[in-house]
N, C-alpha and C positions, 0 to 999 in steps of 0.2 A: 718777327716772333720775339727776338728779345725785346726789343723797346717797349711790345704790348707786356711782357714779364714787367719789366722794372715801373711802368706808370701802374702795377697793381698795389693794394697796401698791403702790409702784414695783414690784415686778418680776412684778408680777399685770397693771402696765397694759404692762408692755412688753414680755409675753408678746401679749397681744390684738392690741396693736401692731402685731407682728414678724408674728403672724397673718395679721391684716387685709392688709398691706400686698404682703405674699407673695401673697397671692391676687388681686388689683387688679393687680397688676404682671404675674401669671402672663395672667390675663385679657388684658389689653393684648397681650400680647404671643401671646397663641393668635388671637384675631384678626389680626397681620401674620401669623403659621407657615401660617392657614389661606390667607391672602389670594394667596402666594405658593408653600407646601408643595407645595398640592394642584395649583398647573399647573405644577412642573416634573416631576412623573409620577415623580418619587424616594418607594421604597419606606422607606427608612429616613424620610423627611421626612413621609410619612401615618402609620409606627410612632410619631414625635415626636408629632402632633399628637392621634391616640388619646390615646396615653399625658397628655400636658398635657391634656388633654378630660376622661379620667376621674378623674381625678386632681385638675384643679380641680373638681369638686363635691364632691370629700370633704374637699379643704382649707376651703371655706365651711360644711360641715358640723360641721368639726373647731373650728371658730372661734366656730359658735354654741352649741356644745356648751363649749368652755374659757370663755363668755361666763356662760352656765349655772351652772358651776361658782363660780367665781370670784364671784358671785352669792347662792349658797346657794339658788339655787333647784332643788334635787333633795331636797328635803327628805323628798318621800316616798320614797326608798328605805331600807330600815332600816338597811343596811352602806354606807353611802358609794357616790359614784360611779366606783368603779374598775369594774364592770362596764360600764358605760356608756360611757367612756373606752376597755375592750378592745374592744366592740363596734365605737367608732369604727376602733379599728386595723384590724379584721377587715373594715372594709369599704374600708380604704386597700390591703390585700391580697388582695380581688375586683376592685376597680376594675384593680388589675394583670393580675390573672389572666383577665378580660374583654377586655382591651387583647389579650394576648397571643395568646390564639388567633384572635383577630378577625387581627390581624399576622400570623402563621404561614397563616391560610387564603388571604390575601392571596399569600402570598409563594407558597405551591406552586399556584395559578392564573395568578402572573404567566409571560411569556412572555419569555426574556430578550433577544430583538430588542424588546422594548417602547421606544419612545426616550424621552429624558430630556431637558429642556428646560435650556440651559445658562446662559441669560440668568435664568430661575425659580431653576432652583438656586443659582444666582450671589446674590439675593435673599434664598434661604431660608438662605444659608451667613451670610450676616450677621446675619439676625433669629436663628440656633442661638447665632451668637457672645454676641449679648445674653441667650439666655436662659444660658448661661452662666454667664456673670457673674453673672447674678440670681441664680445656681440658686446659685452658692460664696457670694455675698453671704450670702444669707437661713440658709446652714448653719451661717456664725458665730455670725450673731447668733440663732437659736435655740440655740445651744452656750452662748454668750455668758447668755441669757435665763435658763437653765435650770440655771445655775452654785449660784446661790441656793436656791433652792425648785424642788423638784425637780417635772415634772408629767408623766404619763404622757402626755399626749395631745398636750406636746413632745416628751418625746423619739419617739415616732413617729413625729411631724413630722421631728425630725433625722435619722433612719433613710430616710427618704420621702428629703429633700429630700440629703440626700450619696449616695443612691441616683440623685437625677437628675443630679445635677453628676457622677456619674461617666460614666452615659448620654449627657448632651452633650458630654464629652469625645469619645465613640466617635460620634455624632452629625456634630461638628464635624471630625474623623480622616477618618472615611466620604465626607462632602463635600467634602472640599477633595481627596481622594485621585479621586472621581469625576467631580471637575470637572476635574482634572488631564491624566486620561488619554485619549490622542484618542481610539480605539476606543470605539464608543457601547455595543458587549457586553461589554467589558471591562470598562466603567465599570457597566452594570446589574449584570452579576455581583458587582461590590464591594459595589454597593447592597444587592444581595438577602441577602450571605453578613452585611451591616452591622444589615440587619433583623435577620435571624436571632439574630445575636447580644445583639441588644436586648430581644428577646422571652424570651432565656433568663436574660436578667438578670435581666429583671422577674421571673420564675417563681419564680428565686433568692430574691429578696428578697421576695414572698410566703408565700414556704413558713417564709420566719424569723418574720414577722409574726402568721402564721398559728400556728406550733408556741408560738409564745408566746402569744400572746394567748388561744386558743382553750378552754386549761384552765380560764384566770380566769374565764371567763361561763359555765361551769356549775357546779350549786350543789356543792360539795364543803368537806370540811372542811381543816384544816393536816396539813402531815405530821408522822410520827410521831419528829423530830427534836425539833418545837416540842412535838408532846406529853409527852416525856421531859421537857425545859426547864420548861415549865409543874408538871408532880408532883413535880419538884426543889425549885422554888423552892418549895411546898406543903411538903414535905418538912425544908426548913430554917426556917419561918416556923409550924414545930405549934402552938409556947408561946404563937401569937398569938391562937388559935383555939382552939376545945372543940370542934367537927366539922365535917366535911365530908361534904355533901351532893353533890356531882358539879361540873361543868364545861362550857359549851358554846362555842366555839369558830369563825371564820367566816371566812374570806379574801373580801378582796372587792379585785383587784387588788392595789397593793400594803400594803394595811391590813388590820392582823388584830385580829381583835372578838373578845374573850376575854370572857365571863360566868361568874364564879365565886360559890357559895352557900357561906356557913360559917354556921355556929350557935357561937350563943355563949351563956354561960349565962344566966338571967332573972335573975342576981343583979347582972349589970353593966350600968352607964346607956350611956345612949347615947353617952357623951363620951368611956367608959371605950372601948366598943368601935368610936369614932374613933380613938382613941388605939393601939388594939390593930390596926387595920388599916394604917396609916401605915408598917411595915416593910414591910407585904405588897407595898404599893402601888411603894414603893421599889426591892423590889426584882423587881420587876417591869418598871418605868422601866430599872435597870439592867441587865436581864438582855435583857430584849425590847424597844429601844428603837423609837419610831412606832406600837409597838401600843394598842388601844383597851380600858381595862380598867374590868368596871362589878362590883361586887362587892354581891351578896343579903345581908344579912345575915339570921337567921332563929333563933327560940329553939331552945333545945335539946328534945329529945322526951324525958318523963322514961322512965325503961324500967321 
């Protein structure tokens, strides 16, 4: 356990960190939203509390999965854990999409003479302020975390989490507007239209989650931009090579697995056809930067 600590780097621990402490914090604080949310009878304050509900189990999920990562314990997948990592998103964009309707069935069975408990909301408008704060807190410093070393399963997190500090905005807006107003239907009806709006947010920001993520977890190969790029560089790197046997190819989130076969003739050693591959490999580095390049080599067939 410690050895796995100390081969991490600063911004692999202060990703887990930023993680960990996001969800600890969220936690604490859904426990006050519930303690309070649920008996002042505000619709927007049980949309809050869903939403922090489903939302922190993926964030504990997301944590032990970047724990994983950062780890090297995915070792049995053959292309890296960016599928893994979109999976995780796809499920930061159900958790929404579950919130949401569960909210909207709510909202068109509420009754809007329903009353609102003013001393509860008074309560809950303070614990929304705190989550707040958390919620802009934790978007820097995942922004912050993420500057360096780029991780998929942050920036979701940052998408997630600047997704809620905009919601507690309207959250925080809704409450103070409902505790404002004497008319107890005037105030429910701000509530109900506050829901509403929150549920469509979320939908919003699943559907982003969703159109992106959703590609990367099924098996498919690059497009046909990177395959141009790849028989280019093949293309300019001939005199390095005596044939070409084919190419196979792999996206797995944002890493692309390129396997190329050449022949070379049986009259060159192996130092020689080191030698001969080191422009390929370059410019490959150059051309496809982050990609993963594993290069066959193999005798020539005589004909």
């Amino acid at each position: 356990m410690s050895s796995f600590a100390s081969e991490l780097s600063p911004h692999q621990k202060d990703k887990e960190s930023s993680v960990l402490w996001a969800a600890v914090l969220d936690t604490i604080l859904l426990v006050f939203l519930m303690s309070v949310g649920l008996l002042s009878g505000s619709m927007t304050a049980l949309s809050e509390i869903i939403r922090v509900l489903l939302l922190l189990v993926i964030e504990y999920v997301s944590y032990v999965v970047l724990r994983r990562v950062h780890r090297s314990r995915f070792n049995e997948f053959e292309f890296g854990t960016g599928k893994i990592e979109r999976i995780t998103n796809l499920l930061v964009a159900f958790g929404l999409l579950l919130s949401s309707l569960y909210i909207f069935s709510k909202v068109i069975s509420m009754d809007e003479s329903a009353p609102i408990s003013p001393t509860a909301l008074m309560l809950t408008l303070v614990v929304a302020n705190f989550n707040l704060i958390i919620n802009f807190y934790f978007s820097m410093a995942f922004i912050r975390s993420n500057q360096t070393e780029s991780s998929v399963i942050i920036s979701s997190q940052i998408a997630a989490r600047i997704a809620k500090t905009v919601a507690s905005c309207i959250v925080v807006g809704v409450l103070m507007l409902a505790l404002w107003l004497p008319d107890p239907r005037s105030a429910r009806i701000v509530d109900l239209w506050g829901s509403i709006f929150l549920l469509c947010y979320m939908v919003f920001i699943a559907y982003g989650l969703i159109k992106e993520s959703l590609p990367e977890i099924l098996d498919r190969t690059i497009s046909e931009p990177d395959h141009y790029q790849i028989l280019r560089i093949l293309a300019e790197n001939f005199d390095h090579y005596d044939g070409f046997s084919g190419y196979k190819t792999r996206r797995s989130g944002k890493d692309l697995f390129i396997l190329l076969t050449l022949s070379f003739s049986p009259t060159n050693s192996l130092e020689q056809i080191e030698a001969r591959l080191q422009p390929i490999r370059q410019s490959f580095e150059a051309e496809l930067p982050g990609s993963s390049l594993i290069i066959v080599p193999e005798v020539t067939k005589a004909c």
